[in-house]
KOLDOMI-790922 format. One line per 4 residues: their letters; for each residue y, x, z of C-alpha. Coordinates in Angstrom, 1 decimal. Layout:
BEGIN
A) Y/X/Z ~ ...
end
This chain:
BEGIN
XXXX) 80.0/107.5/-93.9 ~ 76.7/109.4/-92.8 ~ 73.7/107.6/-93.7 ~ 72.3/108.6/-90.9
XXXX) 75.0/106.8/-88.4 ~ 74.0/103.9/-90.2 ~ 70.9/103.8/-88.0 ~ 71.6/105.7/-85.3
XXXX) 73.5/103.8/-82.6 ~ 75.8/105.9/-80.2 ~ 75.4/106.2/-76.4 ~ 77.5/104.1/-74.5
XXXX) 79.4/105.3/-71.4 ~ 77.1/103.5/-68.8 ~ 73.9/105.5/-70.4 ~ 75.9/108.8/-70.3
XXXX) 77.1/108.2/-66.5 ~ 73.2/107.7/-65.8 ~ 72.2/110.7/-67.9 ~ 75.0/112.9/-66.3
XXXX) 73.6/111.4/-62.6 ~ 70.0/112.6/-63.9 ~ 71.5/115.8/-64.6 ~ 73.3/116.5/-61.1
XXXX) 70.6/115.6/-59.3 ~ 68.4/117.5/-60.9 ~ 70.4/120.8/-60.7 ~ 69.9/123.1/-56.8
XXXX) 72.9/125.2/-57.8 ~ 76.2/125.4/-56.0 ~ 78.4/124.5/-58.8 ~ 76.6/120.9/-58.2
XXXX) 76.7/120.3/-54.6 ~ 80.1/119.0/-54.0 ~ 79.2/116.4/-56.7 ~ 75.1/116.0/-55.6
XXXX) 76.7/115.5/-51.8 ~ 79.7/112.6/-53.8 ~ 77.0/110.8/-55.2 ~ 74.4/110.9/-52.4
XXXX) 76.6/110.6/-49.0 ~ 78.9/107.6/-48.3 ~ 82.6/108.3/-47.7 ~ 82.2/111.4/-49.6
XXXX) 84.8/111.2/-53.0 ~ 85.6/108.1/-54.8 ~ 84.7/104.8/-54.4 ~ 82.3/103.8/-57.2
XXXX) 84.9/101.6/-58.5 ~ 87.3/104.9/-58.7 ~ 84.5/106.4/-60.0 ~ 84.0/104.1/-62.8
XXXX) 87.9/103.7/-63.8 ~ 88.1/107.5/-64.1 ~ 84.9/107.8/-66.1 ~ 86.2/105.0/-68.7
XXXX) 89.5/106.8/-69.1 ~ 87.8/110.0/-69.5 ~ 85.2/108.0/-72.3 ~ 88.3/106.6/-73.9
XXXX) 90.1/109.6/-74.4 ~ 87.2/111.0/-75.9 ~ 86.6/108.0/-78.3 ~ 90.1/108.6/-79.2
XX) 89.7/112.2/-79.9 ~ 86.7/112.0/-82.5
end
């Protein structure tokens, strides 16, 4: 094992969601806006419960691939 992982805990999905919300908001380009205008207007894309059962499915599948 890295010694280093010892101390160093890993982000869980709920801090990467907010860090990846940081991120899209921050951003003015157009690759952004259809996902700035999801996460800003209601009605707009998934609910946040469809929103949160994608993202874990998408975490898990990356746990599973490291």
């Amino acid at each position: 094992m890295d010694p280093a992982k010892k101390f160093m805990k890993e982000p869980t999905a709920m801090e990467i969601a907010k860090q990846n919300f940081v991120h899209i908001m921050a951003t003015t380009d157009n690759a952004h806006k259809q996902m700035r205008e999801q996460m800003t207007k209601p009605g707009k894309g998934p609910s946040e419960e469809e929103w949160w059962a994608w993202f874990n499915r998408e975490w898990e599948k990356k746990k599973d691939e490291a």
